[in-house]
C-alpha positions as CSV (number, residue, x, y, z in Angstrom):
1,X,91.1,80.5,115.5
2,X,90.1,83.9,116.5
3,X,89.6,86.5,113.8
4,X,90.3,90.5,114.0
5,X,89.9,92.9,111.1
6,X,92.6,95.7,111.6
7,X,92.3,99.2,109.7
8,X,96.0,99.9,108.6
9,X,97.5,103.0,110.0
10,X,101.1,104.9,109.0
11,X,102.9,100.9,108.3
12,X,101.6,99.9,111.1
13,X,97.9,98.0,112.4
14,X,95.5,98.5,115.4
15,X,93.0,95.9,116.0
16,X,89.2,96.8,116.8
17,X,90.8,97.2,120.9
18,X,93.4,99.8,119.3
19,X,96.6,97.5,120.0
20,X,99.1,98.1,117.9
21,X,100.7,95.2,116.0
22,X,104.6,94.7,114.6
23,X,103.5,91.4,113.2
24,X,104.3,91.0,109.6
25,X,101.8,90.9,107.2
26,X,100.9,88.3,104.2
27,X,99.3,89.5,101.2
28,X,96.5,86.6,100.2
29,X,95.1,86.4,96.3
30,X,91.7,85.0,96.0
31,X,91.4,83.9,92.1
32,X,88.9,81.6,89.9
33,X,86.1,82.2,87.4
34,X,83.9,84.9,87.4
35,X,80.9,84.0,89.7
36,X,82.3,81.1,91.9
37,X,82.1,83.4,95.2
38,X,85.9,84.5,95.5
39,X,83.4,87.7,96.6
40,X,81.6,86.0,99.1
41,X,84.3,84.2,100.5
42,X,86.2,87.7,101.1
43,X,83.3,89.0,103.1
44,X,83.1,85.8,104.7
45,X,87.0,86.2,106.0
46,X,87.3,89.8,106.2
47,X,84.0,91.0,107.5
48,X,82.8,87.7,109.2
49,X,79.2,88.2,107.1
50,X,77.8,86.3,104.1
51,X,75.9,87.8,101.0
52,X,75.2,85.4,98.5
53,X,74.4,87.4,95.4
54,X,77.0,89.9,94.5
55,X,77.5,92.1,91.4
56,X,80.5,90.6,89.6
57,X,83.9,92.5,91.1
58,X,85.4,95.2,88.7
59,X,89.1,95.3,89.7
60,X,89.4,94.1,93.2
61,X,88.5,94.9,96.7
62,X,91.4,94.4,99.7
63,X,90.9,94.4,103.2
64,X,93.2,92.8,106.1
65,X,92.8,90.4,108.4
66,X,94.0,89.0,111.6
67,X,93.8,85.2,112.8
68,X,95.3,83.9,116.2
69,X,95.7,81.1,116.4
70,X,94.4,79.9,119.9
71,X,96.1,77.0,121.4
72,X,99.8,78.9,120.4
73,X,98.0,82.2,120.7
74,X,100.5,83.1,117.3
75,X,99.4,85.8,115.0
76,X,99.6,86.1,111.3
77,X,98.1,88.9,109.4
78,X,97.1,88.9,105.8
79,X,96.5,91.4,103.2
80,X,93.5,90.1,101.4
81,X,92.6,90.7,97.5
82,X,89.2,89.9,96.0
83,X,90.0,89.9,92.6
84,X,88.0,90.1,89.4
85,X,87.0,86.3,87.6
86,X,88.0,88.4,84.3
87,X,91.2,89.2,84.9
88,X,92.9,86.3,82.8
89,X,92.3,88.5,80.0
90,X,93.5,91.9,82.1
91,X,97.0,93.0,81.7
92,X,97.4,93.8,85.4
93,X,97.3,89.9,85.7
94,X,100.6,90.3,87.3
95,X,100.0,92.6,90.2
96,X,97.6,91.0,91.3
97,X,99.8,87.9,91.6
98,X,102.6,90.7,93.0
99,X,104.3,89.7,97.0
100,X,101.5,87.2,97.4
101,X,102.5,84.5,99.5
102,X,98.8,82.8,99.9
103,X,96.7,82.1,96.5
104,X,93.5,80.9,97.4
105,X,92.1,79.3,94.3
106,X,88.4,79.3,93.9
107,X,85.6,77.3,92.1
108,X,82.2,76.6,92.3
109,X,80.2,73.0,92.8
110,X,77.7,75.0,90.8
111,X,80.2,75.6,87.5
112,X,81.3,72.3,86.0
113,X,84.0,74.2,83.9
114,X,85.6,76.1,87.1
115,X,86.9,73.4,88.7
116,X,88.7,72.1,85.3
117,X,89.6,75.9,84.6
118,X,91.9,76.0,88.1
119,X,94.6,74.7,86.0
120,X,94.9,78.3,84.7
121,X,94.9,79.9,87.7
122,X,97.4,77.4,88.8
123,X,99.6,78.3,86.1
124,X,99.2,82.2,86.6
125,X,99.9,81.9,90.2
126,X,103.1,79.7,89.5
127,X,104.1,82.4,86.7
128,X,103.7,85.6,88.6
129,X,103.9,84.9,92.4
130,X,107.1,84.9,93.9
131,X,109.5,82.2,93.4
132,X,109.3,80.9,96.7
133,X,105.4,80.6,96.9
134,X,104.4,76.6,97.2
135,X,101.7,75.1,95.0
């Protein structure tokens, strides 16, 4: 699949090429622990780079992305979020979760307790995504 970031522009997107783009766009939660690279996975998929120590997120970081697919040349667009590991305890919890359709759900091989502690997320993301998001 073929990745483009796009810079948003009066409701509507241009790619790096400057085409403009009526394709509807996804918004896509990344979520987990704090530490188990939610980060680097968002710099990964949005800017196509890897940094593998990052200063924990405060709040969150959102950036879009474009993937065609390339045998149906099909687009999809996605509004990504790199959210804080810290905001179980935040009361803005819920807009994160807010029109998401994708939840990306995080942990690391590194932290035994992340993997047991997606549960939580799970539950969150059931709670405060929209009703018709799948788990």
């Amino acid at each position: 699949m073929e990745r483009q970031n796009s810079l948003q522009t009066d409701g509507h997107s241009s790619d790096r090429q400057g085409r403009s783009s009526q394709t509807p766009m996804w918004k896509a939660v990344l979520v987990g622990e704090e530490g188990v690279g939610k980060t680097s996975l968002f710099q990964r998929l949005y800017r196509n780079r890897f940094v593998e120590h990052f200063r924990s997120t405060i709040g969150m970081d959102q950036g879009e992305l474009t993937v065609t697919h390339e045998a149906s040349g099909k687009v999809c667009r996605f509004s990504l979020w790199d959210t804080a590991g810290s905001e179980r305890h935040a009361s803005i919890t819920l807009s994160y979760y807010r029109n998401s359709v994708v939840v990306l759900l995080v942990f690391s091989l590194d932290s035994q307790l992340s993997l047991p502690k997606l549960r939580n997320w799970v539950a969150d993301a059931k709670m405060f995504s929209p009703p018709l998001a799948c788990f």
